[in-house]
LOGUGU-525939 format. One record per residue (C-alpha): x, y, z. Coordinates in nm, 4 decimals. Example, Ala and Ser with C-alpha at 12.3 -4.5 7.8 and 13.67 -1.06 7.14 Angstrom:
+----------+----------+----------+
|       xx |       yy |       zz |
+----------+----------+----------+
|   1.2300 |  -0.4500 |   0.7800 |
|   1.3670 |  -0.1060 |   0.7140 |
+----------+----------+----------+
//
This chain:
+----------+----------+----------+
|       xx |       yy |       zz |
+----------+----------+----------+
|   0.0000 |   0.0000 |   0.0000 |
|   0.1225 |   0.3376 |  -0.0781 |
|   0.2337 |   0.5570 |   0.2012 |
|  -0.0254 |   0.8101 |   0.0959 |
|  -0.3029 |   0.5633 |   0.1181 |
|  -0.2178 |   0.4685 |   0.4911 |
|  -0.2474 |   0.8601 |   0.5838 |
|  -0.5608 |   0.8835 |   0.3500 |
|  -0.7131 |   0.5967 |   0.5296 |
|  -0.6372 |   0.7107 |   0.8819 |
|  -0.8180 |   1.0623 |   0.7799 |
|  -1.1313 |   0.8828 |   0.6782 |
|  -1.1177 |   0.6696 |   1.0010 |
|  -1.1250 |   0.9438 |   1.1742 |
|  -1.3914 |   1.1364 |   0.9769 |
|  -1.1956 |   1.4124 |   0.8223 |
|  -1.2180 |   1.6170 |   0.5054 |
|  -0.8581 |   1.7100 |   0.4233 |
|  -0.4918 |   1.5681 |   0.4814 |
|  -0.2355 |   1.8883 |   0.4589 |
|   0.1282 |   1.7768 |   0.3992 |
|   0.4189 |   2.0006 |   0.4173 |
|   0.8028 |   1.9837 |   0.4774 |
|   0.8875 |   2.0464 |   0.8236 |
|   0.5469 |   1.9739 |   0.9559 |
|   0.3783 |   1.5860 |   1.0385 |
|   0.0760 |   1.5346 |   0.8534 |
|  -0.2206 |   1.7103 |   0.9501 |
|  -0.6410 |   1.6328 |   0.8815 |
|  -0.9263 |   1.8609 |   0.8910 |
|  -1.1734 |   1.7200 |   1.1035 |
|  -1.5110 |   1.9379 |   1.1099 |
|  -1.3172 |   2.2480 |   1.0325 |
|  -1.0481 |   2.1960 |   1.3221 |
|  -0.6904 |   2.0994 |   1.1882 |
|  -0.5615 |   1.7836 |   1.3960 |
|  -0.2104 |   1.7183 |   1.4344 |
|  -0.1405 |   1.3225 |   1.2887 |
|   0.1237 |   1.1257 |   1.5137 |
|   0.4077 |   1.1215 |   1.2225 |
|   0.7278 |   1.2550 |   1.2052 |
|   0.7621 |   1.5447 |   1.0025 |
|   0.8575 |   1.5568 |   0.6378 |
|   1.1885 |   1.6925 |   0.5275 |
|   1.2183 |   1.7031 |   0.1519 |
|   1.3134 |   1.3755 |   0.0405 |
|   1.0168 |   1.2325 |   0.2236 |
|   0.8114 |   1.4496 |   0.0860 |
|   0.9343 |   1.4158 |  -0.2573 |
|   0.9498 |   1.0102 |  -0.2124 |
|   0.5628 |   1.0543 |  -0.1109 |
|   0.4419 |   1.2045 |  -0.3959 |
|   0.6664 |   1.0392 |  -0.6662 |
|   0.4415 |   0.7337 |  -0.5389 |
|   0.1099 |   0.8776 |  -0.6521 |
|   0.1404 |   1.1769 |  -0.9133 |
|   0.1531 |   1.0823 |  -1.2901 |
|   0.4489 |   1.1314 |  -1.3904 |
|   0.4387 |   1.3849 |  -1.6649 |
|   0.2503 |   1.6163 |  -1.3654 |
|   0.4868 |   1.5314 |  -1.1216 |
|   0.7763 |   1.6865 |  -1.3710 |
|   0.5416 |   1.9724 |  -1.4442 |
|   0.5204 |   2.0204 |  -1.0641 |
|   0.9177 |   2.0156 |  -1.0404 |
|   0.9660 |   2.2858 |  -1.2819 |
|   0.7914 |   2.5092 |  -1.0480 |
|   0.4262 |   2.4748 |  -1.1450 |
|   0.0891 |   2.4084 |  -0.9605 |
|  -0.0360 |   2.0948 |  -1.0055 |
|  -0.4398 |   1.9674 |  -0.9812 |
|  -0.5654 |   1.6353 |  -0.9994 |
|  -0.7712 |   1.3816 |  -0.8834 |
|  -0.6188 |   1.0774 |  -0.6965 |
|  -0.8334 |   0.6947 |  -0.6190 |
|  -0.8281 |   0.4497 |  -0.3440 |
|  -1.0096 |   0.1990 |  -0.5669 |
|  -1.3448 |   0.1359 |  -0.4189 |
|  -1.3336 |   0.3166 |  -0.0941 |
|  -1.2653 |   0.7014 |  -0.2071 |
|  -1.1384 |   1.0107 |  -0.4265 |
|  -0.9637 |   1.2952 |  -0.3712 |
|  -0.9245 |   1.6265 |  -0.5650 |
|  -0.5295 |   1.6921 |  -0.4945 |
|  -0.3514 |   2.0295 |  -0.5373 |
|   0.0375 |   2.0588 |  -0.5397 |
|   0.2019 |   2.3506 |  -0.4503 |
|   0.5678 |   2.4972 |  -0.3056 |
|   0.5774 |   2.6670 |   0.0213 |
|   0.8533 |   2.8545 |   0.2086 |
|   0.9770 |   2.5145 |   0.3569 |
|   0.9620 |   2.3307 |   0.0051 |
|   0.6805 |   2.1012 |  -0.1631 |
|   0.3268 |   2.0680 |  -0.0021 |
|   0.0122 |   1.8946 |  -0.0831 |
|  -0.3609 |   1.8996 |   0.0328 |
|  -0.5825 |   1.6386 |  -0.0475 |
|  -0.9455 |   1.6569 |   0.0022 |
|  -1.1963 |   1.3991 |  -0.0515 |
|  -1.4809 |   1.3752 |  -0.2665 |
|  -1.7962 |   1.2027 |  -0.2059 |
|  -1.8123 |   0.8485 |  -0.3547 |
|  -2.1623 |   0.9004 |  -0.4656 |
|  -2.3675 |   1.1960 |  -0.6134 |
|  -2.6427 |   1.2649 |  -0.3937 |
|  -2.9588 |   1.4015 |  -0.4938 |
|  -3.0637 |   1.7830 |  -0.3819 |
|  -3.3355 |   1.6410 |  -0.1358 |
|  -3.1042 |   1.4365 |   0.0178 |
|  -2.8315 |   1.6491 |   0.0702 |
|  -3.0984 |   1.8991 |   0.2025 |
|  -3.0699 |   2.1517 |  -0.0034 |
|  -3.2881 |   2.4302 |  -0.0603 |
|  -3.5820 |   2.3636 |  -0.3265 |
|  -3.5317 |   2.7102 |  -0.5339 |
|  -3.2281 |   2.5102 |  -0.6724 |
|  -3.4160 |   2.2822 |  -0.8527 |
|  -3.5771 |   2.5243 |  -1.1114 |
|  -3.2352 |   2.6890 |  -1.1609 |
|  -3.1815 |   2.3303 |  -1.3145 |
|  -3.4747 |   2.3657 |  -1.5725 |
|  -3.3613 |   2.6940 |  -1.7440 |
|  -3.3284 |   2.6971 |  -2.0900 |
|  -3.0150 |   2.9070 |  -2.1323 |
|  -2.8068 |   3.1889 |  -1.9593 |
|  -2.5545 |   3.2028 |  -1.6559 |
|  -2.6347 |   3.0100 |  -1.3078 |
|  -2.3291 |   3.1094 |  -1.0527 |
|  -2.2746 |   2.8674 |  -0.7706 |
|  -2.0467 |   3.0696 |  -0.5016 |
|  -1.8644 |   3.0809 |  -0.1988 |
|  -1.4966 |   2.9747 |  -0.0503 |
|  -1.3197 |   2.7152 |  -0.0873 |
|  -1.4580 |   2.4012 |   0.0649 |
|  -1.8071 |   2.5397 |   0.1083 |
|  -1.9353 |   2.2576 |  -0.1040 |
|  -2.0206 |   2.4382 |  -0.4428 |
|  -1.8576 |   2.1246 |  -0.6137 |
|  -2.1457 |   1.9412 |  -0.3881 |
|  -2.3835 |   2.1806 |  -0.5051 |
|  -2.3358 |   2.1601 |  -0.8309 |
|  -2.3323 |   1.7900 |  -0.8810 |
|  -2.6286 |   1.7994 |  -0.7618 |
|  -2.8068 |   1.9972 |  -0.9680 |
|  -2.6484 |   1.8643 |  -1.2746 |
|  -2.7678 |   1.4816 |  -1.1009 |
|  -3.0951 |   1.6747 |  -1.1101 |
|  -3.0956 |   1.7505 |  -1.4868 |
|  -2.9632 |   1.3931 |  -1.5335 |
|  -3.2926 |   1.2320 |  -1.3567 |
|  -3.5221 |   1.4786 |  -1.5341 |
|  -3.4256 |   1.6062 |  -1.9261 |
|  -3.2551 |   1.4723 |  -2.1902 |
|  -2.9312 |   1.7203 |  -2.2410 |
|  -2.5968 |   1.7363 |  -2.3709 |
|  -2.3721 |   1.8217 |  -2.0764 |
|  -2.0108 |   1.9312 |  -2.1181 |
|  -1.8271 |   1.9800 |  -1.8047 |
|  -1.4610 |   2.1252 |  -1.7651 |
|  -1.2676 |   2.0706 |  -1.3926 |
|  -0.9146 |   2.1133 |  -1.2857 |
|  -0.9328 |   1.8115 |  -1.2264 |
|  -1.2747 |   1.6375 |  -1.2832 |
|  -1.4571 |   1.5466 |  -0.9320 |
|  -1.7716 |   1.3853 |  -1.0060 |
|  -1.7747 |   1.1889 |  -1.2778 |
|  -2.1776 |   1.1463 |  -1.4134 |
|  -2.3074 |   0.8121 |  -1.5099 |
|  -2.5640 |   0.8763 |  -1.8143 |
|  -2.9282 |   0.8585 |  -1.7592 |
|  -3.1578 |   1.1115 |  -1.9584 |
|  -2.8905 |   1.3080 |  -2.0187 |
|  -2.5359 |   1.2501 |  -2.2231 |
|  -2.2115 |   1.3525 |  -2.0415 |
|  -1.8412 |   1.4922 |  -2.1625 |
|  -1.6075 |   1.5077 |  -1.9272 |
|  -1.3156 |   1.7008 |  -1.9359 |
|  -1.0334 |   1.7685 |  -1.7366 |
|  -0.8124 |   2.0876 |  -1.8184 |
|  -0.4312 |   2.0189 |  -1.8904 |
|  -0.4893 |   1.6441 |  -1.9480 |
|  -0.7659 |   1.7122 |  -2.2091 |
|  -0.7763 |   2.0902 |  -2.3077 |
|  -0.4646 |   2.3473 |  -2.2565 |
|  -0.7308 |   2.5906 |  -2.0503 |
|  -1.0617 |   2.6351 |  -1.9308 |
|  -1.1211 |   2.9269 |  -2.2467 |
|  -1.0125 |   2.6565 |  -2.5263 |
|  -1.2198 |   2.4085 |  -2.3408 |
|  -1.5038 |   2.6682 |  -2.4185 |
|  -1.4281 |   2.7480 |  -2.7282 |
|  -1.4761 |   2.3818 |  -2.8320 |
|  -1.7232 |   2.3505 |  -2.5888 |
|  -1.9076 |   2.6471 |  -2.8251 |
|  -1.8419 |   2.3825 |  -3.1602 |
|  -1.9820 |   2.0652 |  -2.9790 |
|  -2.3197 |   2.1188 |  -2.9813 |
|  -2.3950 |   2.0896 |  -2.5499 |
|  -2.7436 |   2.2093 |  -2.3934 |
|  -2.5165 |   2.2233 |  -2.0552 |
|  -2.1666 |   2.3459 |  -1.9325 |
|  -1.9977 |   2.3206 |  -1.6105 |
|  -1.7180 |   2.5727 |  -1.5626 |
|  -1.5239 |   2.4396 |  -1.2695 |
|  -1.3953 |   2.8355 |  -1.1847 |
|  -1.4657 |   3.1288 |  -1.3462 |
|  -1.0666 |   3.2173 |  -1.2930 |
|  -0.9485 |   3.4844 |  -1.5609 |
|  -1.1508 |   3.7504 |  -1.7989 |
|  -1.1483 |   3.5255 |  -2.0805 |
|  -1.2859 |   3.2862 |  -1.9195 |
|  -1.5732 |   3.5217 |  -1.8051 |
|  -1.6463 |   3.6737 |  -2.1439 |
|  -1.6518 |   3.3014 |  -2.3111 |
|  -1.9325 |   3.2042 |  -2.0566 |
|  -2.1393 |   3.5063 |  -2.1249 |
|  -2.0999 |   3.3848 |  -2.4754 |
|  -2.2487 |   3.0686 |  -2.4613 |
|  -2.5499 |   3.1555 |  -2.1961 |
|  -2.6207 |   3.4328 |  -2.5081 |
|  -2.5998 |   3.1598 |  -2.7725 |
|  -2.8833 |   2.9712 |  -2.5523 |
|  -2.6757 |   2.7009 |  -2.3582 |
|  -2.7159 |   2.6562 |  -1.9985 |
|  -2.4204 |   2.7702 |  -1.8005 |
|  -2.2829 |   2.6555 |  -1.4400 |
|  -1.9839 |   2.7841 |  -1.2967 |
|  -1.8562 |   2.8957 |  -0.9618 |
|  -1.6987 |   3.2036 |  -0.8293 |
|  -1.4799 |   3.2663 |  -0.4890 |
|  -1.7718 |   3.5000 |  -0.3803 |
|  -2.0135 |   3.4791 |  -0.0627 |
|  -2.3021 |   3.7034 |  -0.1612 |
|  -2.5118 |   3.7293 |  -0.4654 |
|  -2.4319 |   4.1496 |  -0.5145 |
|  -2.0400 |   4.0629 |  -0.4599 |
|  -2.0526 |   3.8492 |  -0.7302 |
|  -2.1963 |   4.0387 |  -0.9904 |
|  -1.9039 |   4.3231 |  -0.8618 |
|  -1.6380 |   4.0634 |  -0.9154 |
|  -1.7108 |   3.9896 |  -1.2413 |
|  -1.7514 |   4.2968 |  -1.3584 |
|  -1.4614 |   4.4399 |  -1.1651 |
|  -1.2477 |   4.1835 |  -1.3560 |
|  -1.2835 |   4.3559 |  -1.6493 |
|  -1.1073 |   4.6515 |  -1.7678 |
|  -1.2981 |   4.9811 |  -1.6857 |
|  -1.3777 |   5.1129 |  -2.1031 |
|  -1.5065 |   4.6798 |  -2.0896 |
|  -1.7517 |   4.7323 |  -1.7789 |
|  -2.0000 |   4.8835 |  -1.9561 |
|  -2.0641 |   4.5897 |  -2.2242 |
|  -2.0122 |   4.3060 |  -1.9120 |
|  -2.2832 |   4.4647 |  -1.7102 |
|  -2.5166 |   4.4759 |  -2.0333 |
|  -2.4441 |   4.1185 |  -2.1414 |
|  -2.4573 |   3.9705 |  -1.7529 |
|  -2.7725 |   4.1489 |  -1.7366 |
|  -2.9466 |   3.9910 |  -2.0061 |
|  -2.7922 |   3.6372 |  -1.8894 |
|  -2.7327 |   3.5790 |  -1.5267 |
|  -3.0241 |   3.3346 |  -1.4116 |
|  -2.9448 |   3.3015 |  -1.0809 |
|  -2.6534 |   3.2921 |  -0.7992 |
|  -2.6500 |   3.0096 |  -0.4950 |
|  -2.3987 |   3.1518 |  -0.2610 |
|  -2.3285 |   2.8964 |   0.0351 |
|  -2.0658 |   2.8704 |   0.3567 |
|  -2.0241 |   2.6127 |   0.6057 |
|  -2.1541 |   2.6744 |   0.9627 |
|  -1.9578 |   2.4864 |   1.2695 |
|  -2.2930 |   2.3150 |   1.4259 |
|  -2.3579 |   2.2661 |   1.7692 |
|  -2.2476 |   1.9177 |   1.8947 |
|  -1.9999 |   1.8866 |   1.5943 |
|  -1.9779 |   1.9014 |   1.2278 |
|  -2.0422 |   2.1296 |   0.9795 |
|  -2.4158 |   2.2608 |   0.8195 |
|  -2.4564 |   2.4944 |   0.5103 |
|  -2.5839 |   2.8700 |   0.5241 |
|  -2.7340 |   2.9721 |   0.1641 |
|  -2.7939 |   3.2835 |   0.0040 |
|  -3.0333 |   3.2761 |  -0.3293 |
|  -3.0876 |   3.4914 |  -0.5932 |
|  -3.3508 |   3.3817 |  -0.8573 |
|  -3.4505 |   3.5074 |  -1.1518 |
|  -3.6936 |   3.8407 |  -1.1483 |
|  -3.7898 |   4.0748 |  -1.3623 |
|  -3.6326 |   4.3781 |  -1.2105 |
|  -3.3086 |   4.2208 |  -1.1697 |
|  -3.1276 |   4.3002 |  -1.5353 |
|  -3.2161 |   4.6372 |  -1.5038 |
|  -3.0678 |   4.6337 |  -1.1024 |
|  -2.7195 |   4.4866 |  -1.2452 |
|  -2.7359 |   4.7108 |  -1.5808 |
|  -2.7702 |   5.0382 |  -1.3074 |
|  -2.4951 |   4.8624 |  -1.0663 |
|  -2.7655 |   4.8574 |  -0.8037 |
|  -2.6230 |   4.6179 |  -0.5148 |
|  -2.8954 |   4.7220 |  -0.2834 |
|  -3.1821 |   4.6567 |  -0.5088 |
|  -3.0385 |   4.3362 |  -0.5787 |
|  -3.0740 |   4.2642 |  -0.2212 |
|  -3.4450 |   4.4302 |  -0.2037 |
|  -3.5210 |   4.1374 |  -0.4600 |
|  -3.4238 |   3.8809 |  -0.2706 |
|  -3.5659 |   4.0168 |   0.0474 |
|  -3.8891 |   4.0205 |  -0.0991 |
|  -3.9385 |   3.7016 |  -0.2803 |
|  -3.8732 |   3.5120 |  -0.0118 |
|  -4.1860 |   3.2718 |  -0.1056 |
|  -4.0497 |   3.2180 |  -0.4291 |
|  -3.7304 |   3.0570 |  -0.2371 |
|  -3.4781 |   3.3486 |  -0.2463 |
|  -3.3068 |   3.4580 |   0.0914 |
|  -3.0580 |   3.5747 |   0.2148 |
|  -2.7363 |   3.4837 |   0.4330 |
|  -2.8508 |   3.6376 |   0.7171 |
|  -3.1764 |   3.4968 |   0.6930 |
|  -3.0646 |   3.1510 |   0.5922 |
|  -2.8246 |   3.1967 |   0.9495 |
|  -3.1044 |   3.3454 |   1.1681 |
|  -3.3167 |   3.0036 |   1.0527 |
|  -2.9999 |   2.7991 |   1.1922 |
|  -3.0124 |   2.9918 |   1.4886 |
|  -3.3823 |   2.9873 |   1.5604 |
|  -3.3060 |   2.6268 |   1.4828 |
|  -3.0854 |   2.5360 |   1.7297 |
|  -2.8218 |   2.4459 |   1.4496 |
|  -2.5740 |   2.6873 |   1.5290 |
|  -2.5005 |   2.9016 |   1.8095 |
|  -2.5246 |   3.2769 |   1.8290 |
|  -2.1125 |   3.3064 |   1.8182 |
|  -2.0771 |   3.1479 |   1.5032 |
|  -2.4073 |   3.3618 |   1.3395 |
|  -2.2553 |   3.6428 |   1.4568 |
|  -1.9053 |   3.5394 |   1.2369 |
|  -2.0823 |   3.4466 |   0.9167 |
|  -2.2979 |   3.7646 |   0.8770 |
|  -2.3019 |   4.0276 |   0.6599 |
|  -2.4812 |   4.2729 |   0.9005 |
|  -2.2744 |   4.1875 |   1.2103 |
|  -2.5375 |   4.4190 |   1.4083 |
|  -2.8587 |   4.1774 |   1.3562 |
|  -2.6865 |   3.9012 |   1.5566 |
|  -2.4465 |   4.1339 |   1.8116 |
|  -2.5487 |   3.9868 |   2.1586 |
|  -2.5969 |   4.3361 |   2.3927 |
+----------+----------+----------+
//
């Protein structure tokens, strides 16, 4: 068994999420957001080096050791996966592996809220899954497109770095494809994408303008577009993507966003009371009002339409945390961290 497989084990075993290596440190786990110390020695860099000669391909391992990031996804056959990024530190090379779910789980079961489910039956245009990393938006995501999968029959192209969940077909026909391995970038993956005839995309990360202009391309050519953004409201996304452009480009972005963006899922992970983690979610579906709100750079009318359709599913994150605190999920502490308006959940 390869060394990384005993520490990969021994983090499962013990219920965690993510195994950090680095030189000069032992192993450590994530274990409902708390970093645990394993009872290793520490790496120095042949160890390290020796460690992940054992699992990366080699063509990415030489890629990694002429100074460049490195994604992918690494298998224990029949128990788990795990989407692995390589990266140099001060100290030397470093690794985090974090696991993803075996199985795709359905939107009811994972408890998520119902508005996502007609984001799923949109014809065309932009749907923007958010939040940081390890909030789940791969999660998310997967479930919708399992969603579309149960429901329509659809063309679905996805592009990762790397792939996570990989689909089996039912209604719908799936593409998988993993950038660097099978496309030089997300934007040429597009720009295939744009040739191959999908009803679906999956953007892994909206990471660089051309990235962002391509997808406002297809949700205008009348393909359904997924992607996620590092964002944890629905009125900081639209800013980010717009603020990513050049200022004499904002104009045009705000125009073409407007007449595409279908709707943004924002989500962060909540320490629960008695352990473990539980999502927070803030919605924005479609409504009328809202191209003209982003074509006017209106953040706080953006926020007025969520407030007010809450029976059409939309909320927001303080309202999805005030739930989980009427609830008895989470405490008033950790309410008071995740909020936007600090002041609703200040104890006095």
């Amino acid at each position: 068994m390869a060394e990384i497989d005993t520490l990969l084990e021994e983090m499962l075993q013990q219920g965690g999420s993510d195994l950090h290596l680095s030189v000069g440190a032992p192993p450590k786990i994530r274990v409902g957001g708390e970093i645990r110390e394993l009872d290793y020695e520490s790496f120095n860099d042949e160890l390290m080096e020796g460690l992940l000669q054992e699992f990366i391909p080699p063509y990415r391992m030489e890629q990694f050791l002429e100074g460049r990031d490195v994604d992918i996804a690494y298998e224990i056959p029949d128990k788990a996966r795990f989407r692995t990024n390589l990266f140099r530190n001060h100290w030397g090379p470093a690794a985090v592996l974090r696991q993803i779910p075996n199985d795709i789980r359905s939107v009811d079961d994972l408890g998520l809220p119902k508005a996502l489910k007609p984001l799923a039956t949109q014809k065309s245009g932009l749907v923007l899954v958010t939040g940081p990393t390890g909030s789940g938006k791969s999660t998310t995501l997967a479930a919708i497109l399992n969603h579309i999968n149960e429901n329509q029959c659809k063309e679905i192209i996805t592009l990762e770095d790397p792939v996570e969940f990989t689909h089996t077909n039912k209604k719908s026909t799936f593409i998988h494809r993993e950038v660097t391995e099978h496309t030089k970038s997300y934007a040429s993956g597009l720009r295939s994408a744009m040739r191959a005839d999908p009803d679906v995309i999956l953007i892994g990360e909206l990471r660089d303008c051309e990235t962002m202009r391509l997808a406002l391309s297809c949700a205008s050519m009348g393909m359904l577009v997924f992607a996620t953004v590092h964002t944890n409201s629905a009125a900081k996304t639209i800013d980010r993507i717009i603020d990513a452009f050049p200022a004499d480009e904002q104009d045009q972005i705000r125009i073409l966003l407007s007449e595409s963006l279908r709707g943004v899922v924002s989500q962060i992970l909540c320490r629960a009371q008695g352990g473990g983690l539980v999502p927070a979610f803030e919605i924005l579906g479609y409504h009328q009002s809202l191209p003209n709100s982003i074509r006017q750079n209106s953040l706080a009318s953006i926020k007025n339409i969520i407030d007010q359709n809450r029976d059409d599913g939309m909320i927001s994150l303080d309202a999805s945390l005030r739930e989980l605190l009427n609830t008895g999920m989470i405490d008033q502490d950790e309410a008071y961290m995740k909020a936007n308006d600090k002041s609703a959940f200040a104890r006095y």
